[in-house]
PDB file of N, CA, C, O and CB in Angstrom:
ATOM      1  N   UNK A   1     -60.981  -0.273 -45.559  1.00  0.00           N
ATOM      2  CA  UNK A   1     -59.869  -1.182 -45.799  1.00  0.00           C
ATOM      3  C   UNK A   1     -58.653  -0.683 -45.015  1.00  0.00           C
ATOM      4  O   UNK A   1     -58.562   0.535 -44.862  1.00  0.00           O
ATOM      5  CB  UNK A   1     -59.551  -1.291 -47.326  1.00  0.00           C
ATOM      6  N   UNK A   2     -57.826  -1.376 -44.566  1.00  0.00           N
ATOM      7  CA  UNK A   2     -56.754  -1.058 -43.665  1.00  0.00           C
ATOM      8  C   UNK A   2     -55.533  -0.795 -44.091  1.00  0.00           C
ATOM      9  O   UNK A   2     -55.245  -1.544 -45.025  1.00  0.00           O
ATOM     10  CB  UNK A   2     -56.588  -1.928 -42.860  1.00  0.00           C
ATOM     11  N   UNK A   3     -54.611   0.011 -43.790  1.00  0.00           N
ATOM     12  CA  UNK A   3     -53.613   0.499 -44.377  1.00  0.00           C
ATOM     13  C   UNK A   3     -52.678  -0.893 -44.105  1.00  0.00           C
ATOM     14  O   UNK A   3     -52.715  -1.661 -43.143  1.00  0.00           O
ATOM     15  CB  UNK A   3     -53.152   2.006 -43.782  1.00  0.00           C
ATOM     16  N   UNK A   4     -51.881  -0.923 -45.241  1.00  0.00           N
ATOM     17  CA  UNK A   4     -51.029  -1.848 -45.326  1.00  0.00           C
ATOM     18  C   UNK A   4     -49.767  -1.555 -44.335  1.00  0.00           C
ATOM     19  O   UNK A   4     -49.257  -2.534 -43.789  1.00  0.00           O
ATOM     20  CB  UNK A   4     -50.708  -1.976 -46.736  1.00  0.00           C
ATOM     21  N   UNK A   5     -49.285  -0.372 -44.099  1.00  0.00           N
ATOM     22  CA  UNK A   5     -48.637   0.208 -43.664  1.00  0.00           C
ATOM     23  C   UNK A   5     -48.682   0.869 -41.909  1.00  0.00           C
ATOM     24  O   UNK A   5     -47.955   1.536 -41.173  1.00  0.00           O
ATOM     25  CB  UNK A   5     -48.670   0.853 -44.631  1.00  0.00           C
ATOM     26  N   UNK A   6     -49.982   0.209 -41.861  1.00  0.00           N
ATOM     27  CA  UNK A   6     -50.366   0.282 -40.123  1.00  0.00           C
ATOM     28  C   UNK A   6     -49.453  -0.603 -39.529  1.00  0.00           C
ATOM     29  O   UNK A   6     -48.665  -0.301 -38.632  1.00  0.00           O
ATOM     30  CB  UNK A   6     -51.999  -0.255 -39.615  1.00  0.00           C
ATOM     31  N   UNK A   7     -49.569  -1.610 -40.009  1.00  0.00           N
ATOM     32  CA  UNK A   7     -48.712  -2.566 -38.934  1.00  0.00           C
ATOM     33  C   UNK A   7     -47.254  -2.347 -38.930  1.00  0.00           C
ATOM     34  O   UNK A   7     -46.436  -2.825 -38.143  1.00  0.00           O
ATOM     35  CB  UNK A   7     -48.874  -4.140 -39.247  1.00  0.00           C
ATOM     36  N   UNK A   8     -46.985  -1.316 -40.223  1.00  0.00           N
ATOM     37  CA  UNK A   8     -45.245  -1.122 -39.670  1.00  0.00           C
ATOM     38  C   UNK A   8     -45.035  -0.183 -39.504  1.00  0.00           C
ATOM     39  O   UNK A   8     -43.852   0.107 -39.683  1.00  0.00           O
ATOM     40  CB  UNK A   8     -44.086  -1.420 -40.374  1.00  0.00           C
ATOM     41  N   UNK A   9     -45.897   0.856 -39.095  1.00  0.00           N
ATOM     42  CA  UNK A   9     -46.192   2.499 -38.603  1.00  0.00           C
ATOM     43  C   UNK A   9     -45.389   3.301 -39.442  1.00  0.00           C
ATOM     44  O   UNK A   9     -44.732   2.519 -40.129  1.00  0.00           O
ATOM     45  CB  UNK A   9     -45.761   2.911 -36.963  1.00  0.00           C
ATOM     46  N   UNK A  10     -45.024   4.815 -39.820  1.00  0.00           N
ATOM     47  CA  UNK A  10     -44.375   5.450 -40.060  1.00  0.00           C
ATOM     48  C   UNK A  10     -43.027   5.498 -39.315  1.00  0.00           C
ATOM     49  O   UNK A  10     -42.976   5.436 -38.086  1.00  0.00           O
ATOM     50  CB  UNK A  10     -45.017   6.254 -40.119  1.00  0.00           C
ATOM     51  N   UNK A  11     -41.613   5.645 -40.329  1.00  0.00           N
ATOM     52  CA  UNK A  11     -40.630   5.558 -39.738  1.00  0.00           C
ATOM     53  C   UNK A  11     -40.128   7.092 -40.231  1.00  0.00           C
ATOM     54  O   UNK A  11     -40.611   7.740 -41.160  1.00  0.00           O
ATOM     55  CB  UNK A  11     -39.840   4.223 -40.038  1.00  0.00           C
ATOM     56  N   UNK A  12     -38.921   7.519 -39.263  1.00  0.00           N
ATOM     57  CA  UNK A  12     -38.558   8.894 -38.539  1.00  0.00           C
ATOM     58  C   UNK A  12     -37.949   9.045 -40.980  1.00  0.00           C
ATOM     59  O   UNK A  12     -37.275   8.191 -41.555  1.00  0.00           O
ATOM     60  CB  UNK A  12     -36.661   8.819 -36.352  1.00  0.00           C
ATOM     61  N   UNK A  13     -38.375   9.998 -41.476  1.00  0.00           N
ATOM     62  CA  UNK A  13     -37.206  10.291 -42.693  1.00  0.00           C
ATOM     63  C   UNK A  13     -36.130  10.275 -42.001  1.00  0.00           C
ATOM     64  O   UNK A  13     -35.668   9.138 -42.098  1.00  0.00           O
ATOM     65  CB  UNK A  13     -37.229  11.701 -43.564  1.00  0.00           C
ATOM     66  N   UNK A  14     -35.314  11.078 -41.191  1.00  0.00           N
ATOM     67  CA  UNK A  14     -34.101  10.976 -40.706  1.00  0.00           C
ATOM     68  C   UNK A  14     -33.727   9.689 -40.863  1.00  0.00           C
ATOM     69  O   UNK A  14     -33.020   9.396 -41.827  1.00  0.00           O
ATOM     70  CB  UNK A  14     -33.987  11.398 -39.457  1.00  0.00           C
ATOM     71  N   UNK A  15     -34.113   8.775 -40.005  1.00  0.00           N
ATOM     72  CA  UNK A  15     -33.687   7.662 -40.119  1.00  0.00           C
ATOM     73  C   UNK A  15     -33.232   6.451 -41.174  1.00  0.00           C
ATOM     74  O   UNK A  15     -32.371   5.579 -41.283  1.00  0.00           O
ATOM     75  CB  UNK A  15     -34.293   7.454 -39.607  1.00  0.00           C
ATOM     76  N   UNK A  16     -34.841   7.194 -42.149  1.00  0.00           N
ATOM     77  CA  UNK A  16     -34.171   6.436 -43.732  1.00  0.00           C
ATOM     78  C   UNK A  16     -33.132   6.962 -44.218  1.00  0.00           C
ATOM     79  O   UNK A  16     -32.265   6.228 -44.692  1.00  0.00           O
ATOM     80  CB  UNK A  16     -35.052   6.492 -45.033  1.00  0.00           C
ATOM     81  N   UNK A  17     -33.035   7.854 -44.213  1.00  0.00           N
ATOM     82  CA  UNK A  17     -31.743   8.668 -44.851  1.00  0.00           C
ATOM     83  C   UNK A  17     -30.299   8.113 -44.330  1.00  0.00           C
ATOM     84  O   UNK A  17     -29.753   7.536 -45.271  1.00  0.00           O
ATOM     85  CB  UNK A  17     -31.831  10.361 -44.391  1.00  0.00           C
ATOM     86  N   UNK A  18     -29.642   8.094 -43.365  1.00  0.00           N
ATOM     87  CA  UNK A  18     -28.837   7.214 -42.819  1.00  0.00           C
ATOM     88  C   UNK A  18     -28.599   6.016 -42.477  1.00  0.00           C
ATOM     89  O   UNK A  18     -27.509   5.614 -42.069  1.00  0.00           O
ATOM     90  CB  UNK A  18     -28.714   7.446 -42.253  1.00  0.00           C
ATOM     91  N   UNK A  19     -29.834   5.199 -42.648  1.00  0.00           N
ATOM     92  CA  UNK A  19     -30.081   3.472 -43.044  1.00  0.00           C
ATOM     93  C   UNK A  19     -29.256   3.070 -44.175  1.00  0.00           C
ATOM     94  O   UNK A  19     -29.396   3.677 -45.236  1.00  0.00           O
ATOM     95  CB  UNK A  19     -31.712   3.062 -43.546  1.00  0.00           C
ATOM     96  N   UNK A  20     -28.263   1.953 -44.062  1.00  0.00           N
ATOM     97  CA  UNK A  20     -27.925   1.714 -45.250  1.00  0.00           C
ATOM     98  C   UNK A  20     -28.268  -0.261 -45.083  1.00  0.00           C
ATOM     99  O   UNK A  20     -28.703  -0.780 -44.055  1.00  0.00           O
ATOM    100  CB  UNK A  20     -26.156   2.440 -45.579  1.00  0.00           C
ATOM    101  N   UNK A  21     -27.949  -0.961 -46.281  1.00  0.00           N
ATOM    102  CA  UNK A  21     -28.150  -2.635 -46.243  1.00  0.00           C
ATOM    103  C   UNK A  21     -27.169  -2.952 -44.991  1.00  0.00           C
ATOM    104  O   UNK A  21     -26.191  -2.205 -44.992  1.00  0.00           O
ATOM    105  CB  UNK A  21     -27.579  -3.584 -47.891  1.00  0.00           C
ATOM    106  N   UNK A  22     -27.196  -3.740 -44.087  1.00  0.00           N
ATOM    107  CA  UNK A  22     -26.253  -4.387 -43.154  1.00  0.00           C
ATOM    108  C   UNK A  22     -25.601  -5.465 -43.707  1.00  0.00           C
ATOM    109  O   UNK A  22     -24.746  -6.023 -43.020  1.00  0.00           O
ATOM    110  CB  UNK A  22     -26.863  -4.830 -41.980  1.00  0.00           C
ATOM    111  N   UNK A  23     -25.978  -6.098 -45.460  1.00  0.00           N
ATOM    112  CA  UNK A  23     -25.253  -6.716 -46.078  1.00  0.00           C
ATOM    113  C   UNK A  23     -24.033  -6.382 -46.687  1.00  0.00           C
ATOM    114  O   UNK A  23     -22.855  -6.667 -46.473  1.00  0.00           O
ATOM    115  CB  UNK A  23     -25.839  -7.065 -46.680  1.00  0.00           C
ATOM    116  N   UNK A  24     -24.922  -5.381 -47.883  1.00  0.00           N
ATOM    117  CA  UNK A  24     -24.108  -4.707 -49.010  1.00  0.00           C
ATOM    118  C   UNK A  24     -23.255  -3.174 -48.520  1.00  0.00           C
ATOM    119  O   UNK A  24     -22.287  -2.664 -49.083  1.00  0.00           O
ATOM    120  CB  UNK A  24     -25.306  -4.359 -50.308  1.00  0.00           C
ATOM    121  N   UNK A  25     -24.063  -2.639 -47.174  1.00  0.00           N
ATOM    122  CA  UNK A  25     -23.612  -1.395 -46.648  1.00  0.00           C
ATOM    123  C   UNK A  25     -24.501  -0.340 -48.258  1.00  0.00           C
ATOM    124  O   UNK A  25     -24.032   0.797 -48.313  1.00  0.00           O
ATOM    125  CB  UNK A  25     -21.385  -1.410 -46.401  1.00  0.00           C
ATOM    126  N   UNK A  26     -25.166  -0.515 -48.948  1.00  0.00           N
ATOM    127  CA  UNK A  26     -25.921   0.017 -50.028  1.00  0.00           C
ATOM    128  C   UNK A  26     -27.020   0.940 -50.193  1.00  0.00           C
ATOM    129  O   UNK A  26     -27.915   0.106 -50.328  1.00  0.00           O
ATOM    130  CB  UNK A  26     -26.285  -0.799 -50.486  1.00  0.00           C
ATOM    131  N   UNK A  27     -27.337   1.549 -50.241  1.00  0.00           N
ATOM    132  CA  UNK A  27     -28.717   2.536 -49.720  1.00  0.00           C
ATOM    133  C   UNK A  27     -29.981   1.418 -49.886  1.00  0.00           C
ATOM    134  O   UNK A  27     -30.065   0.348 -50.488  1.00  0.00           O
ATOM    135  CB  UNK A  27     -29.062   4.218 -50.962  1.00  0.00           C
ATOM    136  N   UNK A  28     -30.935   2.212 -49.039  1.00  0.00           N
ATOM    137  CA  UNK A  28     -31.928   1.203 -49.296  1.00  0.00           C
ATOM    138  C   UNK A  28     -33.339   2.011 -49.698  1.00  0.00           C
ATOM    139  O   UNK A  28     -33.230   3.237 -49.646  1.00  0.00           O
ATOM    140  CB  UNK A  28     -32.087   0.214 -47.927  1.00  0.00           C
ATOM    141  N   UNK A  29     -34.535   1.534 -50.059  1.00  0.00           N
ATOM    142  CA  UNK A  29     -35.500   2.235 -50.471  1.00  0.00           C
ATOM    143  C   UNK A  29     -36.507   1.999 -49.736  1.00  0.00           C
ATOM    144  O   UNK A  29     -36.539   0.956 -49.083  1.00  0.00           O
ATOM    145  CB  UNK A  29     -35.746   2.107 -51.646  1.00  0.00           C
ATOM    146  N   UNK A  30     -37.518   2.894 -49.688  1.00  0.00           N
ATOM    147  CA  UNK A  30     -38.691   2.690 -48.230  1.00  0.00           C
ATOM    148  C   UNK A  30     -39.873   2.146 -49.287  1.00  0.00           C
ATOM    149  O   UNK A  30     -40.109   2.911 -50.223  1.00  0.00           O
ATOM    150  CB  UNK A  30     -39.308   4.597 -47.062  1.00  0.00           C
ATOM    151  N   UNK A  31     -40.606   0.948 -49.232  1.00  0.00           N
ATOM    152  CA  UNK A  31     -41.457   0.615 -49.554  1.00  0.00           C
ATOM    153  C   UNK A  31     -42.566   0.826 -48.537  1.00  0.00           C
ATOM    154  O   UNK A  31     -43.077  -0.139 -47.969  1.00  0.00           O
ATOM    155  CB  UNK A  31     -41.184  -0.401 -49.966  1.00  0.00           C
ATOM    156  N   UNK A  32     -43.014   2.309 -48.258  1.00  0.00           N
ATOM    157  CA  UNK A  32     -44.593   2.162 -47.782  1.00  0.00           C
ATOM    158  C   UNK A  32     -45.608   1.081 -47.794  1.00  0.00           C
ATOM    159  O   UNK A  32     -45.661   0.517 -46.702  1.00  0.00           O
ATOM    160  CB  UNK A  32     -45.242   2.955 -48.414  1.00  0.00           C
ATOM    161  N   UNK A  33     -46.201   0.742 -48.433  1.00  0.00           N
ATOM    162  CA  UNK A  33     -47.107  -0.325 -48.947  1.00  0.00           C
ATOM    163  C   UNK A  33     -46.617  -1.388 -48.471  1.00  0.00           C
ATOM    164  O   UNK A  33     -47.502  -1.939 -47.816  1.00  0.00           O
ATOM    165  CB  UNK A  33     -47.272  -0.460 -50.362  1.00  0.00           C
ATOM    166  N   UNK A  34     -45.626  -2.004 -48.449  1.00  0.00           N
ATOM    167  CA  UNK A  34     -45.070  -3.402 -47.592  1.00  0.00           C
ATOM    168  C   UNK A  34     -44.495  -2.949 -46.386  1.00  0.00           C
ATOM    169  O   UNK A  34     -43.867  -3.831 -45.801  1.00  0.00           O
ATOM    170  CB  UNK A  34     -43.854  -4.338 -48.373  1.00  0.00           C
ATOM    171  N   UNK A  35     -44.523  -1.496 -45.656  1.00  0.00           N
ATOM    172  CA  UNK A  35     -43.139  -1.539 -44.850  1.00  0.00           C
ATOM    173  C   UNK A  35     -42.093  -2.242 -45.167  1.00  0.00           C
ATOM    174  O   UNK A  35     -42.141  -3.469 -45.084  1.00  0.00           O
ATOM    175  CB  UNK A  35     -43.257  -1.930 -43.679  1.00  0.00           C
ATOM    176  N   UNK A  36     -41.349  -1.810 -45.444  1.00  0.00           N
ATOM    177  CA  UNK A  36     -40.388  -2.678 -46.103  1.00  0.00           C
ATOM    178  C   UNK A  36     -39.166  -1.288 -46.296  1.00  0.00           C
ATOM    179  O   UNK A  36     -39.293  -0.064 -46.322  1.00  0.00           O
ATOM    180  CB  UNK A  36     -41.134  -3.561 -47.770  1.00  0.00           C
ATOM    181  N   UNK A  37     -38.406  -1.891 -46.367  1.00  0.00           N
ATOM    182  CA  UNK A  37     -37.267  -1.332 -46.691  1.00  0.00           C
ATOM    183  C   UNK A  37     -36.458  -2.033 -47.891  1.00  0.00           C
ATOM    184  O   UNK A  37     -36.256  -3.206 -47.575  1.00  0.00           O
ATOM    185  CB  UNK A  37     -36.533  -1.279 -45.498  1.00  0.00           C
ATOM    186  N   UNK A  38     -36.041  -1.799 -48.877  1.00  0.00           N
ATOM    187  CA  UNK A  38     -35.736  -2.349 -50.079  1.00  0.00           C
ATOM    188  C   UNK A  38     -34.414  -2.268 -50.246  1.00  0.00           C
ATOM    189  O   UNK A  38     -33.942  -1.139 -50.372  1.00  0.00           O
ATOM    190  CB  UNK A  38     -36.388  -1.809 -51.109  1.00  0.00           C
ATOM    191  N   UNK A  39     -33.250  -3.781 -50.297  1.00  0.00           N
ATOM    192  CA  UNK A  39     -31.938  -3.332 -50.513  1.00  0.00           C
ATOM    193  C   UNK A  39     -31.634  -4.156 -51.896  1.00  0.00           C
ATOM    194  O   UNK A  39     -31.188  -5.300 -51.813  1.00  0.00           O
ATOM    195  CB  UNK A  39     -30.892  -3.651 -49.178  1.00  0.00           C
ATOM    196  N   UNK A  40     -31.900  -3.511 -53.251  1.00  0.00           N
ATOM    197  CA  UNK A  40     -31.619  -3.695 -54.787  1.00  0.00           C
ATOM    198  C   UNK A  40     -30.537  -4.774 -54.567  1.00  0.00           C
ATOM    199  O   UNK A  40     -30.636  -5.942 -54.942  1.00  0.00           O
ATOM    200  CB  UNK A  40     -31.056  -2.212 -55.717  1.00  0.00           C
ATOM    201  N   UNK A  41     -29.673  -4.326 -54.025  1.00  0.00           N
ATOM    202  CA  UNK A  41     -28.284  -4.807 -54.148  1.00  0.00           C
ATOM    203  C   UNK A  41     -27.956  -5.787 -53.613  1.00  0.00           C
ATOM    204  O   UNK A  41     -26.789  -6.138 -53.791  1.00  0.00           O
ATOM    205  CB  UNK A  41     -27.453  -4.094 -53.806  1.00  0.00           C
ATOM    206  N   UNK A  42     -28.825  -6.611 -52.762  1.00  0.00           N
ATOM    207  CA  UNK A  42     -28.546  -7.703 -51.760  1.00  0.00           C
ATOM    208  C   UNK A  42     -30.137  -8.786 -52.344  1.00  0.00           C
ATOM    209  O   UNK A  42     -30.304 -10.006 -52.314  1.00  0.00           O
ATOM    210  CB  UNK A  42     -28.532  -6.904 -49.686  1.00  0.00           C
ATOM    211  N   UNK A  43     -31.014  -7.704 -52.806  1.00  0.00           N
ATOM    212  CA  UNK A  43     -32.045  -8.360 -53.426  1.00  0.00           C
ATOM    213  C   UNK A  43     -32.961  -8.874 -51.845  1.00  0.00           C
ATOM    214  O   UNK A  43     -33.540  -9.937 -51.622  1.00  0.00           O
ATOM    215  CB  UNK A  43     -31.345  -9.737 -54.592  1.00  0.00           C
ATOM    216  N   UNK A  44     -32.804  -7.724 -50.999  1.00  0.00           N
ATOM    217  CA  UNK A  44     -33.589  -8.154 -49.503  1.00  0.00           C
ATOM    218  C   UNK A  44     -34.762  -7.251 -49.257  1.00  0.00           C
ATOM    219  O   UNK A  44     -34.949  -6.190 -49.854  1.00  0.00           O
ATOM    220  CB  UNK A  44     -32.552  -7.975 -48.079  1.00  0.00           C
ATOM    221  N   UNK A  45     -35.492  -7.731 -48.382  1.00  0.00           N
ATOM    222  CA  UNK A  45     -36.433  -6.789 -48.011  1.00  0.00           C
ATOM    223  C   UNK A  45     -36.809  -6.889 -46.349  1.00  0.00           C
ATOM    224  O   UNK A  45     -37.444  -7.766 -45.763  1.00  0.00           O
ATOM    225  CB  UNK A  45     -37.698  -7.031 -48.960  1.00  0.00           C
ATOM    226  N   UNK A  46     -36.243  -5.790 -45.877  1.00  0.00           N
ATOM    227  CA  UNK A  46     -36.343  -5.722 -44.608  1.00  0.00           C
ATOM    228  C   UNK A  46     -37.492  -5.217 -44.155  1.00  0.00           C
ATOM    229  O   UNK A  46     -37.987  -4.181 -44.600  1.00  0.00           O
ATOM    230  CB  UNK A  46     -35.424  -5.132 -44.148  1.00  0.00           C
ATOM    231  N   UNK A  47     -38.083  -6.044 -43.071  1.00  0.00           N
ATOM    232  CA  UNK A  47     -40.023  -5.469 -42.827  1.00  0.00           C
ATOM    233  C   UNK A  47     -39.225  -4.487 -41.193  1.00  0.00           C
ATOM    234  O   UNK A  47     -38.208  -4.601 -40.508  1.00  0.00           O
ATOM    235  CB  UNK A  47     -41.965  -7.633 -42.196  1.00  0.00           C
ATOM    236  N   UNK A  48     -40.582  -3.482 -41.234  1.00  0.00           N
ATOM    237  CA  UNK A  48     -40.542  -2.772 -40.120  1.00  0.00           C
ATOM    238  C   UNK A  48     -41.746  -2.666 -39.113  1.00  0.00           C
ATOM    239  O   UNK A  48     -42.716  -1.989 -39.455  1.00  0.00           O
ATOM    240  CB  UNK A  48     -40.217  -1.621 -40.533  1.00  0.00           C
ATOM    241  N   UNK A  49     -41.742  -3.177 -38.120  1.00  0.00           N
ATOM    242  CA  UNK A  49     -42.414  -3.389 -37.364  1.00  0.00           C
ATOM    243  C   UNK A  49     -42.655  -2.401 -35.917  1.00  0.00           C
ATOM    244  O   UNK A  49     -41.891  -2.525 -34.960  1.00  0.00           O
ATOM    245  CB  UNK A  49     -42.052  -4.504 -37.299  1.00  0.00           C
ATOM    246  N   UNK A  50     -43.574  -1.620 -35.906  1.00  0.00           N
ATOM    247  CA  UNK A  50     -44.170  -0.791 -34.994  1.00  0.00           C
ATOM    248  C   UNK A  50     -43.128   0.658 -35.502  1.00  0.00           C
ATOM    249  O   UNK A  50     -42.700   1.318 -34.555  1.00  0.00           O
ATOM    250  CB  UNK A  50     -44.056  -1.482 -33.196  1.00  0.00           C
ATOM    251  N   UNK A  51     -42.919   0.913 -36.261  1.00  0.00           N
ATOM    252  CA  UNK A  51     -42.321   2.216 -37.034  1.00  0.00           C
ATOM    253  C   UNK A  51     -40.512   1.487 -37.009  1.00  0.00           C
ATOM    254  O   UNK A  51     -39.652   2.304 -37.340  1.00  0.00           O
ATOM    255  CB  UNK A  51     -42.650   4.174 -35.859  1.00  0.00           C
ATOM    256  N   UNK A  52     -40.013   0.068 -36.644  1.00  0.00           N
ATOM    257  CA  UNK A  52     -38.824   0.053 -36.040  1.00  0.00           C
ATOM    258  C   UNK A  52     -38.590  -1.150 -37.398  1.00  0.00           C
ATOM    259  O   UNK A  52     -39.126  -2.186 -37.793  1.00  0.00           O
ATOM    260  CB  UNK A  52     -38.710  -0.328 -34.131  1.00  0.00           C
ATOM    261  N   UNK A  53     -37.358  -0.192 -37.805  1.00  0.00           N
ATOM    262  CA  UNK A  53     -37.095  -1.375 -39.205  1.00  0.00           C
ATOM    263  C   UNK A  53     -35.860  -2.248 -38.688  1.00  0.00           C
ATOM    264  O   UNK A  53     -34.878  -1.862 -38.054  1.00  0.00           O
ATOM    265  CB  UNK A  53     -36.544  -0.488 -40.997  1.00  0.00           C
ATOM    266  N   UNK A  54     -36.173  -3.502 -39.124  1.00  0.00           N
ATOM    267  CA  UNK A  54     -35.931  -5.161 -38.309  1.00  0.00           C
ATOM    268  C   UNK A  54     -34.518  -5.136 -39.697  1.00  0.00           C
ATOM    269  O   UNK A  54     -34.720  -5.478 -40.862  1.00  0.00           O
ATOM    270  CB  UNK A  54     -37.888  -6.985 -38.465  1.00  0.00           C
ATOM    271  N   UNK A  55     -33.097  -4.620 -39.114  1.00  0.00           N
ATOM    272  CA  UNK A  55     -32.059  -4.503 -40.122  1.00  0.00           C
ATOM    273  C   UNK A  55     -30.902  -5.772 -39.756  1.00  0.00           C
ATOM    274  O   UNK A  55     -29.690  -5.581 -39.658  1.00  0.00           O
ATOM    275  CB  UNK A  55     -31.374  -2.849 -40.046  1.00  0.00           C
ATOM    276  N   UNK A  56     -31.579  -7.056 -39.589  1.00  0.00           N
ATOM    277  CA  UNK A  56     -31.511  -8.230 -39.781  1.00  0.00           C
ATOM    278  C   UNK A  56     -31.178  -8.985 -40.834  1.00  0.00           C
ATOM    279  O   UNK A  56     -32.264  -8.928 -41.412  1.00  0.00           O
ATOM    280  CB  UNK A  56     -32.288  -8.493 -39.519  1.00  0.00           C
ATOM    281  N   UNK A  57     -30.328  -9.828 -41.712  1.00  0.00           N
ATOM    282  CA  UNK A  57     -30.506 -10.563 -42.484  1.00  0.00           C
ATOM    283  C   UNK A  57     -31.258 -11.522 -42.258  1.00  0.00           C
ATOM    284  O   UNK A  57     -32.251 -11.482 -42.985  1.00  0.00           O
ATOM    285  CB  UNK A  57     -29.671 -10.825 -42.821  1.00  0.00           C
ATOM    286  N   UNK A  58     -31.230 -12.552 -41.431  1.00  0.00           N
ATOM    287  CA  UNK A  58     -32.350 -13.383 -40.590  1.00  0.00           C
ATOM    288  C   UNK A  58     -33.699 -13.177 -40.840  1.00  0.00           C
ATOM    289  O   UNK A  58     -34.304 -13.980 -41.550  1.00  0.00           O
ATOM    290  CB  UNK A  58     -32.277 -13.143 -39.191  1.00  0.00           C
ATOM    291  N   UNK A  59     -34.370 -12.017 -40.257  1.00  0.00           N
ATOM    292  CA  UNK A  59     -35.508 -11.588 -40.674  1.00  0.00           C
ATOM    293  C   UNK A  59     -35.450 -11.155 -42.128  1.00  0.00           C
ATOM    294  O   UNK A  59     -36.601 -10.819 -42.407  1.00  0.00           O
ATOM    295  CB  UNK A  59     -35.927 -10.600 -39.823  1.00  0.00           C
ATOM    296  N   UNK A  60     -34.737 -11.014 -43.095  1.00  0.00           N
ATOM    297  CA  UNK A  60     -35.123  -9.994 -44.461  1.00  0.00           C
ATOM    298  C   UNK A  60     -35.929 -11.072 -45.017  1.00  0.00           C
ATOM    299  O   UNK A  60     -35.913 -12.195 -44.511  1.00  0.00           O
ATOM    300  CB  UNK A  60     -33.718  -9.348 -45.658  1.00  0.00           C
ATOM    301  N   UNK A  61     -36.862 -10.685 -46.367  1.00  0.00           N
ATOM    302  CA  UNK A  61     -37.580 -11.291 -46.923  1.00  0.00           C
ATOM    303  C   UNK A  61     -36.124 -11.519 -48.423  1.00  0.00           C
ATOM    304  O   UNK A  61     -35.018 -10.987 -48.509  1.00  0.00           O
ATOM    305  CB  UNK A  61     -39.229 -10.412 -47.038  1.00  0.00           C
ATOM    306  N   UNK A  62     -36.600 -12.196 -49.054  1.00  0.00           N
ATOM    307  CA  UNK A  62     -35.367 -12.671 -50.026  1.00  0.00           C
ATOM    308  C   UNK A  62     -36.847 -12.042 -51.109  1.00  0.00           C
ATOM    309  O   UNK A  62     -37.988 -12.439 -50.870  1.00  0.00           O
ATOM    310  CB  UNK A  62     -34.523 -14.897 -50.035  1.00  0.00           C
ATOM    311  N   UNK A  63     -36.518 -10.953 -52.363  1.00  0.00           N
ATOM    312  CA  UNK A  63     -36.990 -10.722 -52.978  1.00  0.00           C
ATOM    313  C   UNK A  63     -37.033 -11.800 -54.414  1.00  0.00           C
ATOM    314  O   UNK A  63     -36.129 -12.522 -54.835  1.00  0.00           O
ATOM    315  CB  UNK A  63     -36.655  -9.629 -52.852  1.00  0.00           C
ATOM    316  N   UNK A  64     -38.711 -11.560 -55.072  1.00  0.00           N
ATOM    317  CA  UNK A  64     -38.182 -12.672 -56.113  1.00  0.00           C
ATOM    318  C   UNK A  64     -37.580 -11.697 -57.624  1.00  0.00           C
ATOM    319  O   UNK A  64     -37.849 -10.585 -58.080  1.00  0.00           O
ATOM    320  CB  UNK A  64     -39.779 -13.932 -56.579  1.00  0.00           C
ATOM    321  N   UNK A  65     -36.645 -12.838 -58.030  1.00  0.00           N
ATOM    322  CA  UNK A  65     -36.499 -12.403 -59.070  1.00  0.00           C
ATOM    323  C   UNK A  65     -36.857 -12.677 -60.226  1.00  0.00           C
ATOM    324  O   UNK A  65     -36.347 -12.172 -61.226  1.00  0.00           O
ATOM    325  CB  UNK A  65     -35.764 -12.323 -59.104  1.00  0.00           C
ATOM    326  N   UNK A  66     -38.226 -13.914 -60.240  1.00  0.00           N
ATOM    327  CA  UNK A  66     -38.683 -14.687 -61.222  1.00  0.00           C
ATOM    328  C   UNK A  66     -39.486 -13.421 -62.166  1.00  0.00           C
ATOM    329  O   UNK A  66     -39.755 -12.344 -61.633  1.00  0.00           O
ATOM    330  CB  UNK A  66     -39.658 -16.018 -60.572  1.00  0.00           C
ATOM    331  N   UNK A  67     -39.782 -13.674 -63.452  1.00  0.00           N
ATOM    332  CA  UNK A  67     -40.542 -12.353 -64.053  1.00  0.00           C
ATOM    333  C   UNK A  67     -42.077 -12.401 -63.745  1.00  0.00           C
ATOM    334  O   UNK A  67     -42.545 -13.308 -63.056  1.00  0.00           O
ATOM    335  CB  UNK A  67     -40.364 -12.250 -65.764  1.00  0.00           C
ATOM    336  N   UNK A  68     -42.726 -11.560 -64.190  1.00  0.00           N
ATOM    337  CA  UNK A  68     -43.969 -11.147 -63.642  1.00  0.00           C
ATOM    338  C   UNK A  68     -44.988 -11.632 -65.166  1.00  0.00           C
ATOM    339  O   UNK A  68     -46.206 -11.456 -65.176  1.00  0.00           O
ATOM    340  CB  UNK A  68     -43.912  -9.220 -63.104  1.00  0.00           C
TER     341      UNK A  68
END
């Protein structure tokens, strides 16, 4: 089975660490499993593509907030 996380390769830690939302300016969280980058605070999800995270509003995914 294929890593979920192939298609958005590993990104540099350095880099998460100094990433913040380009909305909220907010920290953001690394979702491995989606590539994704997670901004709580804007309720976005930024995908990363070939290890290079896409810090776009345009591209973000709009997270749901419906319950589970």
């Amino acid at each position: 089975m294929p890593n979920p996380a192939a298609t958005g390769g590993d990104v540099d830690p350095t880099l998460l660490e100094i990433l913040v939302c380009p909305v909220t300016k907010g920290p953001l969280r690394y979702d491995r499993q989606r590539a994704e980058l997670i901004s709580d605070q804007a309720r976005l999800a930024y995908p990363i593509r070939d290890g290079i995270p896409i810090m776009l509003p345009d591209e973000a995914r709009q997270l749901d907030d419906s319950p589970a």
